[in-house]
C-alpha positions in Angstrom: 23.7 -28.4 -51.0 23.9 -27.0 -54.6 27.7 -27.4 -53.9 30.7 -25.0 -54.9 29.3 -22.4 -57.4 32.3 -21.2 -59.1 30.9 -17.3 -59.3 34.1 -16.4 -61.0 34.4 -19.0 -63.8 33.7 -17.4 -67.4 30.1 -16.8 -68.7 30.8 -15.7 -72.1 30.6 -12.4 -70.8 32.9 -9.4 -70.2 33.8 -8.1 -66.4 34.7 -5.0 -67.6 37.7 -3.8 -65.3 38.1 -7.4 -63.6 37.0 -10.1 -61.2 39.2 -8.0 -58.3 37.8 -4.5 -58.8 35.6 -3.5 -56.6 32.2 -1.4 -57.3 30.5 1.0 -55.4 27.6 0.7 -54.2 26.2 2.8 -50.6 23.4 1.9 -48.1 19.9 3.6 -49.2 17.0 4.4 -47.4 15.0 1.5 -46.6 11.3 1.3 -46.2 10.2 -1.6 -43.9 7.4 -4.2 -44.4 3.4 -2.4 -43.4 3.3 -4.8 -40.6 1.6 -4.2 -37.2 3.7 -4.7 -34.2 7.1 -4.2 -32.8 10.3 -4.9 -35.0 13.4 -7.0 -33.8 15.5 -5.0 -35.7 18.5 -6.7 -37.4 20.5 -3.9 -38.6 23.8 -3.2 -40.8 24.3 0.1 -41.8 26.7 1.5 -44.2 27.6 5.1 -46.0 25.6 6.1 -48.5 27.1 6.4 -52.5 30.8 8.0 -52.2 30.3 11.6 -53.7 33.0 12.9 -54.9 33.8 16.8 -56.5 31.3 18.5 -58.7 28.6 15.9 -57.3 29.6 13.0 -58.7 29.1 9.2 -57.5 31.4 6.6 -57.6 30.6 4.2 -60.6 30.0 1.0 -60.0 32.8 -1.3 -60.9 32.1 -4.6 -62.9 31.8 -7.8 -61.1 31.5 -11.8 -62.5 27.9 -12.2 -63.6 28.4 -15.5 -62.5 28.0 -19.2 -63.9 24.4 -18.7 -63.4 23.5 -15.9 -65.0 19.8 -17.0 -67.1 20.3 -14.2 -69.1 21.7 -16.2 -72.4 25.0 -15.7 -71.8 25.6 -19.4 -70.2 22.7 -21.5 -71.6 19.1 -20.7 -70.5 18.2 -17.3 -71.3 14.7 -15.7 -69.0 14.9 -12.0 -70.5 13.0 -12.9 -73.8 10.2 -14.6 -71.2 6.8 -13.6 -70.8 6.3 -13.0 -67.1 10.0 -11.8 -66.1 9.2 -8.3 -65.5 7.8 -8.6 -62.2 7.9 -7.0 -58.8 7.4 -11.2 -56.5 10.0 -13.4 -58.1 9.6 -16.1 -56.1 7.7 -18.1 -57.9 8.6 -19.7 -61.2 7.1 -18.6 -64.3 6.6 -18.7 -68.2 4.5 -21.8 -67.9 7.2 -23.4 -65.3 6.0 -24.2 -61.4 7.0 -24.1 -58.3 7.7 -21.7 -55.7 11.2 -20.5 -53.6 11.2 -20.7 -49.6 12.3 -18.9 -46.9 12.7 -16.0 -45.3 10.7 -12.6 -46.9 12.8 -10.0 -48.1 12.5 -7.3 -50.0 15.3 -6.2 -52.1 15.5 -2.4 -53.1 17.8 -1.0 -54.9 18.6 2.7 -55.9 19.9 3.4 -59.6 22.0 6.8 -59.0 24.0 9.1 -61.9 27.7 8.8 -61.0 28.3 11.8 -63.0 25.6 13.5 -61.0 24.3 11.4 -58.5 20.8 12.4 -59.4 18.2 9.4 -59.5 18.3 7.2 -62.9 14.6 6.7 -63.9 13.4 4.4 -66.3 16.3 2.3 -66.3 15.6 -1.5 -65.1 17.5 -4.0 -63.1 17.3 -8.3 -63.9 18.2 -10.0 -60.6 18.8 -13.1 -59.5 20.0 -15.5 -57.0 20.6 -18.7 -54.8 17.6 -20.2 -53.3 17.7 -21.0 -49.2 19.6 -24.5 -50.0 22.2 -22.5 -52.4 20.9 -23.7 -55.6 20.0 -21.7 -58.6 17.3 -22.4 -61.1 17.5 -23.4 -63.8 20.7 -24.6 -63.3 21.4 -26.6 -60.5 20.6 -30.1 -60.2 16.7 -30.7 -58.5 15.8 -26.9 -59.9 16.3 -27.2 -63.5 12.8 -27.3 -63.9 12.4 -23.9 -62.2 13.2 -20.2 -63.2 12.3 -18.6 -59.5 14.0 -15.8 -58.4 14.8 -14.4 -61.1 12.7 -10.9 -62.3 13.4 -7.7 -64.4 11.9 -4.3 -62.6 11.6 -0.5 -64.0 13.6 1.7 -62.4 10.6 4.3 -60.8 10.7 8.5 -60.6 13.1 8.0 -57.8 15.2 5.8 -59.5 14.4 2.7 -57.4 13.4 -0.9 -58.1 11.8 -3.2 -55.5 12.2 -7.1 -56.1 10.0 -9.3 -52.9 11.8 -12.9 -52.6 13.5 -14.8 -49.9 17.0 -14.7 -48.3 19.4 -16.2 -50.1 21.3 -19.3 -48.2 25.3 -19.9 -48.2 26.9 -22.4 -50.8 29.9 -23.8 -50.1 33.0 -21.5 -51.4 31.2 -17.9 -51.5 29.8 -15.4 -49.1 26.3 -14.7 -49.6 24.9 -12.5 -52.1 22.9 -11.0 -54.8 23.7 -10.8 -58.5 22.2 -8.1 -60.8 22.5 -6.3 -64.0 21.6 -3.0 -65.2 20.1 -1.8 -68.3 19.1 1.4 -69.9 15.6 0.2 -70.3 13.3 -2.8 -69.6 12.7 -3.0 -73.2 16.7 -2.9 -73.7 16.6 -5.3 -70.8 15.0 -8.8 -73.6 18.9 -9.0 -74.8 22.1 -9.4 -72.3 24.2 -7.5 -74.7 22.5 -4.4 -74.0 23.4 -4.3 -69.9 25.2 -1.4 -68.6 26.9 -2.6 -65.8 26.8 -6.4 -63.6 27.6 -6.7 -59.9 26.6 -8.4 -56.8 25.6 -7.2 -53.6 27.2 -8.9 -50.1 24.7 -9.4 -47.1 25.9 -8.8 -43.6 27.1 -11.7 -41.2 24.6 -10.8 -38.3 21.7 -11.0 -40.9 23.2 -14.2 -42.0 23.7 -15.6 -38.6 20.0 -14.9 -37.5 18.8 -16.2 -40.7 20.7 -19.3 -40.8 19.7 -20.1 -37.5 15.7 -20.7 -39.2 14.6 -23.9 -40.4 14.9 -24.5 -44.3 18.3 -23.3 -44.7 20.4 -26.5 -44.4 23.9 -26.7 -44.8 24.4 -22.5 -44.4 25.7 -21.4 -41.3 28.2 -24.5 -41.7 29.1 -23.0 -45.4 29.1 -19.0 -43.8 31.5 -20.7 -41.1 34.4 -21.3 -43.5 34.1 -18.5 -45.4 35.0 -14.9 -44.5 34.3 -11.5 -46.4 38.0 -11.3 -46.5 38.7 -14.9 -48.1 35.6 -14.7 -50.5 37.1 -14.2 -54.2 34.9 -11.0 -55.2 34.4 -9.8 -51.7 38.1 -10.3 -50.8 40.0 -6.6 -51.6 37.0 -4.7 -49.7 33.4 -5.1 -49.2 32.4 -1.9 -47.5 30.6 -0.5 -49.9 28.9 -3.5 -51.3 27.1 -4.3 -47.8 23.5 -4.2 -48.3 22.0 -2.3 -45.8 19.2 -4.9 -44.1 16.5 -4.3 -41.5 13.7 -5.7 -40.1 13.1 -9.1 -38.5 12.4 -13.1 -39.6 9.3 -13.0 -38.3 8.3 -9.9 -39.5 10.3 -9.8 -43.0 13.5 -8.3 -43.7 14.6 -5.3 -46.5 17.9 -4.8 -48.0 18.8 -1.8 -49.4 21.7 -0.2 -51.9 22.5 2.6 -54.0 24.0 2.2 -57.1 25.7 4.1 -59.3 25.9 3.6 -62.8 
């Protein structure tokens, strides 16, 4: 619905080693939703953070932060907002409302040392994306007047950040995904020039399929038809180690987890 979002078009920004590179991220842990009953599991799994001599990770490699960044580097700007450090970003805020959507998940990611692959705390993560009809506030036309999904988190003692929100939906012209930046602190985190590293993180197809099948995600397993993890333009030379690792159910919720190594 939001129409071809052209993820690799210029943002002001740099990419580092180039669109093409790939980063690498690994699965981590997950830790479900506290609800009662049994789980339909919906499950990709994936290796966790390549390790390489002397302990090292594999540093995450620079991707396109996108034309839809809200960080200031392509128009609006939601760092310097009061509100955007928040755990639930799905709901607008900073005086703006309205409220994303669709199916609950959780996304958690991992911040890792790829010198040492010991846990990064402290450091903080601004994340965004799509809502379920593919359009980001903000930005796209009928959600201008929203800045959900978006939010800023601390990095914890293990060196994880949790953001709640909804599953993303599939735009015409890219798989579906997650963007997110990295920054040495949340108070380093108000300015975009101070971000450590900018990827995205893919979501697997049988995820997709189950989600897409819901109600409220129009136009996505049409999009997700024509479009392939090979044929995708940042997911095309490799996605292994950018697949989020997702469980749970859509009834229940779902988590998607990654380690990252910066």
């Amino acid at each position: 619905m939001g129409g071809l979002h052209r993820d690799l078009a210029s943002t002001g920004t740099a990419i580092g080693r180039g669109d093409f590179l790939r980063y690498s991220l690994g699965a981590g842990a997950l830790a479900l939703f506290g609800c009662g009953g049994a789980l339909a599991d919906i499950t990709s799994s994936t290796p966790g953070a390549d390790t390489g001599a002397g302990g090292a990770c594999s540093r995450i490699p620079e991707e396109t932060a996108g034309p839809y960044p809200g960080d200031g580097s392509n128009g609006a700007n939601v760092l310097n907002q009061t509100g955007v450090v928040r755990q639930d970003i799905r709901s607008s805020f900073a005086g703006l409302s309205g409220s994303a959507t669709g199916i609950p998940l959780v996304i958690q990611l991992t911040l890792v040392s790829a010198s040492t692959c010991t846990p990064l705390a402290g450091r903080a993560v601004y994340l965004w994306h799509c809502d379920a009809l593919g359009r980001y506030s903000l930005y796209t036309s009928g959600v201008t007047n929203q800045n959900y999904l978006r939010g800023v988190q601390e990095a914890d003692a293990n060196g994880q950040v949790s953001f709640t929100s909804i599953f993303p939906g599939c735009y015409s012209g890219r798989w579906p995904h997650i963007h997110f930046e990295v920054y040495p602190s949340v108070s380093a985190a108000t300015k975009v020039s101070n971000k450590i590293a900018t990827s995205q993180i893919a979501l697997p197809k049988a995820t997709c399929d189950t989600v897409y099948a819901q109600s409220g995600y129009s136009g996505s397993a049409s999009n997700l038809s024509r479009i392939s993890l090979a044929s995708d333009m940042v997911f095309s030379d490799g996605s292994a180690l950018e697949l989020a690792t997702v469980t749970g159910s859509t009834a229940a919720g779902l988590v998607a987890a990654l380690t990252v190594a910066v």
